[in-house]
C-alpha positions as CSV (number, residue, x, y, z in Angstrom):
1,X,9.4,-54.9,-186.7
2,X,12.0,-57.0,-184.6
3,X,10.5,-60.6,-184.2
4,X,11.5,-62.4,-180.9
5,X,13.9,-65.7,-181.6
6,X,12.0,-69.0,-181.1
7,X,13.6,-69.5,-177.6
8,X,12.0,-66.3,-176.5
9,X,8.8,-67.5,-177.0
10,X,9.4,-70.5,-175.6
11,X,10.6,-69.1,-172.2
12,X,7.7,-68.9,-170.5
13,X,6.7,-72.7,-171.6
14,X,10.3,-73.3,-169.9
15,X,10.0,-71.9,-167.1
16,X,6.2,-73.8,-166.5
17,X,8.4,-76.5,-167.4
18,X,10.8,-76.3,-165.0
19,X,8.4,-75.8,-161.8
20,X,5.0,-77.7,-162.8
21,X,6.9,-80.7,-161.2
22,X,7.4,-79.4,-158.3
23,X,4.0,-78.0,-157.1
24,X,2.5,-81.3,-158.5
25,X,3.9,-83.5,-156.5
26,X,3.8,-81.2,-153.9
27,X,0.1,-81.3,-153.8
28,X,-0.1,-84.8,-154.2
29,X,-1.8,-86.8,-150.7
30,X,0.5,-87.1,-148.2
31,X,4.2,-85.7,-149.9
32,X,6.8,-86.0,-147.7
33,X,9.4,-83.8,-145.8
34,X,12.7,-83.2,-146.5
35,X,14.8,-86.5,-145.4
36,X,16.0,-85.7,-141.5
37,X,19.5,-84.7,-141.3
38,X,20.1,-87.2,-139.1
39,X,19.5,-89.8,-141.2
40,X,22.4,-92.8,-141.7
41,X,24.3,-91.4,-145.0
42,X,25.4,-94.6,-145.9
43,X,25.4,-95.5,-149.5
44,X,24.0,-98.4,-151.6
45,X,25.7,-99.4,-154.8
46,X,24.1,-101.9,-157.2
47,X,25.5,-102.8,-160.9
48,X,25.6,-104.7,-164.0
49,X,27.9,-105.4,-167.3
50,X,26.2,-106.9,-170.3
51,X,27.9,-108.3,-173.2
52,X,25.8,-109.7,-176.7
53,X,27.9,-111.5,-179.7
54,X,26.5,-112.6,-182.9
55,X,28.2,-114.0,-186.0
56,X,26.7,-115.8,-189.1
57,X,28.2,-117.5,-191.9
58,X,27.3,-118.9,-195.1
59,X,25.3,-116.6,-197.6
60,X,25.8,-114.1,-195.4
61,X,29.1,-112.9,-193.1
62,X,27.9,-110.4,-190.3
63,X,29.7,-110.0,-187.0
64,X,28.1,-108.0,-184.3
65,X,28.3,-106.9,-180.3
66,X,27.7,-104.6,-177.4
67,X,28.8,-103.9,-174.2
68,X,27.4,-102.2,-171.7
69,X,28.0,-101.1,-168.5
70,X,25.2,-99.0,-165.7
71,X,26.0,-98.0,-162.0
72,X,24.1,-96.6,-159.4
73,X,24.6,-95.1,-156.1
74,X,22.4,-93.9,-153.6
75,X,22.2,-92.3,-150.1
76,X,19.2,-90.9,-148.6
77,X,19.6,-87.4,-150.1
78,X,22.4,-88.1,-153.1
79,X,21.7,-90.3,-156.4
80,X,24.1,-91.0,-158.7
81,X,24.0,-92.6,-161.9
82,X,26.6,-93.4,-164.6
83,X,26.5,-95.4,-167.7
84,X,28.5,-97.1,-171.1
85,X,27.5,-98.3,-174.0
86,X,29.3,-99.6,-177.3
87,X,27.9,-100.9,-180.1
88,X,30.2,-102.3,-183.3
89,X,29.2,-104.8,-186.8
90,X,30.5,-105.3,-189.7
91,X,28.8,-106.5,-192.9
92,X,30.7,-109.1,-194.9
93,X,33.8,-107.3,-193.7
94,X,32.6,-103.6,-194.2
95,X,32.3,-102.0,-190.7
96,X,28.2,-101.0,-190.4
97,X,27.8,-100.0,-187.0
98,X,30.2,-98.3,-184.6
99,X,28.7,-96.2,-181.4
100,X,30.2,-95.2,-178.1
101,X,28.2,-93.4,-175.8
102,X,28.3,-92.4,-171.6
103,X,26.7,-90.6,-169.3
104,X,27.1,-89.5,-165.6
105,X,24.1,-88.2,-163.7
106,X,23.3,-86.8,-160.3
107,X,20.3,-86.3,-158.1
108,X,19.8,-84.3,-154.8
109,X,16.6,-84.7,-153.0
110,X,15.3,-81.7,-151.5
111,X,12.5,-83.8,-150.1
112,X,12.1,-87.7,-150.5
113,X,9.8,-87.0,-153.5
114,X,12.0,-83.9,-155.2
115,X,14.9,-83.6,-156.5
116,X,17.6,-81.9,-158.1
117,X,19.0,-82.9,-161.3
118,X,22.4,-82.3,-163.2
119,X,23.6,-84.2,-166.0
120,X,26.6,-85.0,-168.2
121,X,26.7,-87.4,-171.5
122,X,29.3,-87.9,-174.5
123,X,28.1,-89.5,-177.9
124,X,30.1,-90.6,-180.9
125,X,28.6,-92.2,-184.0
126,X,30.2,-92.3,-187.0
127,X,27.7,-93.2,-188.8
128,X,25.5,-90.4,-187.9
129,X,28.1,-87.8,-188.7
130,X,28.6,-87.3,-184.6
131,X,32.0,-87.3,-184.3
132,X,31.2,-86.2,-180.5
133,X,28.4,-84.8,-178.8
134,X,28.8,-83.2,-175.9
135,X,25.5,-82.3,-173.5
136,X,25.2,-80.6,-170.2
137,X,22.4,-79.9,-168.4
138,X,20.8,-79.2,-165.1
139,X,16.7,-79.2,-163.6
140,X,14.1,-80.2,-161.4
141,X,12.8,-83.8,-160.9
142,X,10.0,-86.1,-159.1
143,X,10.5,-89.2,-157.8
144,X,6.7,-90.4,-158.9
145,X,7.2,-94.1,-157.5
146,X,9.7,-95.2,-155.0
147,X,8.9,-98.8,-153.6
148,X,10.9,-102.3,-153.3
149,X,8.9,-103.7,-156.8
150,X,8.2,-100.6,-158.7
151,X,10.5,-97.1,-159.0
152,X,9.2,-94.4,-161.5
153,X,11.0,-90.7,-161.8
154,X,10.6,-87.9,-164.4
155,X,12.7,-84.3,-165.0
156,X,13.1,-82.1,-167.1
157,X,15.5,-78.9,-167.8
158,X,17.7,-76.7,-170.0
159,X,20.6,-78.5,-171.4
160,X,23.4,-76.9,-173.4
161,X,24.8,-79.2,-176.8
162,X,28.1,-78.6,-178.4
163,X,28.2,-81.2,-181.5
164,X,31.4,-81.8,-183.8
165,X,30.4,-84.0,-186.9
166,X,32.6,-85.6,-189.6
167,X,31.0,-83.1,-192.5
168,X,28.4,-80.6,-191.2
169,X,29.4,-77.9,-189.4
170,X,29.7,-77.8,-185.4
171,X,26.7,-76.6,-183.6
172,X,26.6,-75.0,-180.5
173,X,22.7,-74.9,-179.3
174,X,21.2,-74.6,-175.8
175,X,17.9,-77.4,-175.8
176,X,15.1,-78.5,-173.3
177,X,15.5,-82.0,-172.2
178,X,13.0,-84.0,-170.5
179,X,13.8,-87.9,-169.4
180,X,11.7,-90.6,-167.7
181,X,13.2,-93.9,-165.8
182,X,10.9,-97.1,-165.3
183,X,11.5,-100.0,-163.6
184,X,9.4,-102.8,-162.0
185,X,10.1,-106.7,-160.9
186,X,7.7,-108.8,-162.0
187,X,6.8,-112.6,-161.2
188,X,10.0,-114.8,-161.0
189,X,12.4,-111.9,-160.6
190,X,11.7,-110.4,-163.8
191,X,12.0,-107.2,-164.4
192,X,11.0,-104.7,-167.4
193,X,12.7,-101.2,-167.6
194,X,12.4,-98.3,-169.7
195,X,14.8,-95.3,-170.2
196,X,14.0,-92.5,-172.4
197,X,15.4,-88.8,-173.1
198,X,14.6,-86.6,-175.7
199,X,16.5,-82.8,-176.4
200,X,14.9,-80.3,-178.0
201,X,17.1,-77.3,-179.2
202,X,15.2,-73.9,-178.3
203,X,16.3,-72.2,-181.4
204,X,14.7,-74.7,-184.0
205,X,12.2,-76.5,-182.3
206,X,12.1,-78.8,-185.1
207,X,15.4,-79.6,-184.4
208,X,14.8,-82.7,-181.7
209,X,16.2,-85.6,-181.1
210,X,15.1,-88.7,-178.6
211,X,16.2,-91.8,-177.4
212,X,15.2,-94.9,-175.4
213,X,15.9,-98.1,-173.8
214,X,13.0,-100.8,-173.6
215,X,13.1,-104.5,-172.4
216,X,13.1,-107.5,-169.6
217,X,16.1,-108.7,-167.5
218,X,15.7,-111.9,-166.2
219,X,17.4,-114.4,-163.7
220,X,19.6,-117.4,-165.0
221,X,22.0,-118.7,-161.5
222,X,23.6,-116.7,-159.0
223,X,24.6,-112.9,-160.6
224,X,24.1,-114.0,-163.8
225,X,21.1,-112.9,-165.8
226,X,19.7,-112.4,-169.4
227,X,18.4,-109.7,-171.0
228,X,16.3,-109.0,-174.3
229,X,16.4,-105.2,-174.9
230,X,14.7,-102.5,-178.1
231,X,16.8,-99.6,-178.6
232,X,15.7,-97.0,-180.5
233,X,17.6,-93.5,-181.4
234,X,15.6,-91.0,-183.3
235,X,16.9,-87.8,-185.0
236,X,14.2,-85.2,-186.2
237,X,16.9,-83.3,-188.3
238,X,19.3,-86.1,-189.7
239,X,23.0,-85.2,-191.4
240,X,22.3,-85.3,-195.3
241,X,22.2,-88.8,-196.8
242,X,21.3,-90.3,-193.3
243,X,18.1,-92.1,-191.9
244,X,16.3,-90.3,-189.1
245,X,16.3,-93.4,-186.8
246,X,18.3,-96.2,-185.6
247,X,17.0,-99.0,-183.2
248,X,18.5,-102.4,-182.8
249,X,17.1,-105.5,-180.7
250,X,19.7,-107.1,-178.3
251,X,19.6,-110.9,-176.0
252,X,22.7,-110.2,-173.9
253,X,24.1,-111.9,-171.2
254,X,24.4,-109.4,-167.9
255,X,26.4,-110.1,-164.3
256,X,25.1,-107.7,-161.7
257,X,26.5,-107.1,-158.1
């Protein structure tokens, strides 16, 4: 007897997957229309750069940095996100750490609530035997919380990976991808964020991998501000000879606009 592939079984789940966020929020008290047409279709832009740097000497010679960069745009129907991260250190002189990553994401509301989502990231580690990982992806998603302090949207979706490593082999694998985005200002112009996304390929559920970005920005003068930031990078199925999980903790210096 002919036994159905893991992703066959796991279609229906998808599918769930895919539409639960819909009819949820729309039952939800009082969810709203579609925006009017006739709405202004003006956009806002808002930014930031952040650098970190750290160097020791004496018994020990380490030399370390990042730099990021995040960008988003939005009109009253259109979102669109895009971000950059490096990250580079060397132990007494040995290169430890060296990973580039990007992404470029866009959201169309259907209603103010609703939303469309398709997605686009690149990812080289060397470390992790990625020597590029390329992910595409597209699905629904609810804006939960929308207000001046406090702005809180989940999604989910099929996403398709094409991986090229150092040793292994290259992998081709469509996945499930879900994602959540936090952010709230607290007291003082505070505020604490946090980014997760997580791909599961459909083929080899066990086969997951999930990332995310955790921490307070805070005001120092004018567009200056600081930032203490926990990233974490987890890998379910790790290249042989490598750890399942990488997370750092960052104090960088951000100017936004």
């Amino acid at each position: 007897m002919r036994h159905p592939r893991p992703s066959q079984k796991l279609a229906p789940v998808l599918l769930a997957a895919l539409f639960v966020p819909w009819t949820a929020a729309q039952s939800l008290p009082g969810a709203p229309s579609p925006p009017d047409a006739q709405e202004n279709d003006d956009w806002n832009h808002e930014g930031r750069i952040s650098a970190g740097l750290s160097v020791t000497r004496g018994n020990t010679r380490t030399e370390s940095g990042q730099l990021a960069l995040d960008h988003r745009s939005r009109s009253p129907r259109n979102r669109v996100l895009a971000s950059a991260e490096g990250n580079r250190a060397r132990d007494d002189g040995e290169l430890s750490v060296y990973n580039l990553r990007g992404s470029l994401r866009h959201d169309y509301f259907l209603t103010r609530r609703l939303y469309l989502n398709s997605s686009a990231s690149l990812l080289r580690d060397e470390f992790r035997d990625i020597r590029l990982r390329r992910t595409v992806g597209f699905g629904p998603g609810v804006q939960l919380l929308d207000t001046e302090r406090v702005q809180l949207s989940a999604e989910t979706g099929l996403s398709y990976i094409h991986e090229t490593r150092y040793v292994q082999d290259t992998q081709r694998e469509p996945a499930w991808r879900w994602a959540m985005d936090y952010q709230q200002e607290l007291e003082s112009g505070v505020t604490l964020f946090h980014r997760q996304e997580g791909l599961v390929v459909l083929d080899e559920p066990k086969d997951w991998v999930w990332s995310s970005r955790t921490g307070l920005r805070f005001p120092v003068i004018g567009d200056l501000a600081g930032s203490i930031q926990y990233q974490y990078d987890y890998d379910n199925q790790p290249a042989e000879d490598r750890k399942a999980y990488d997370s750092a903790l960052l104090l960088n210096v951000n100017w936004t606009w």
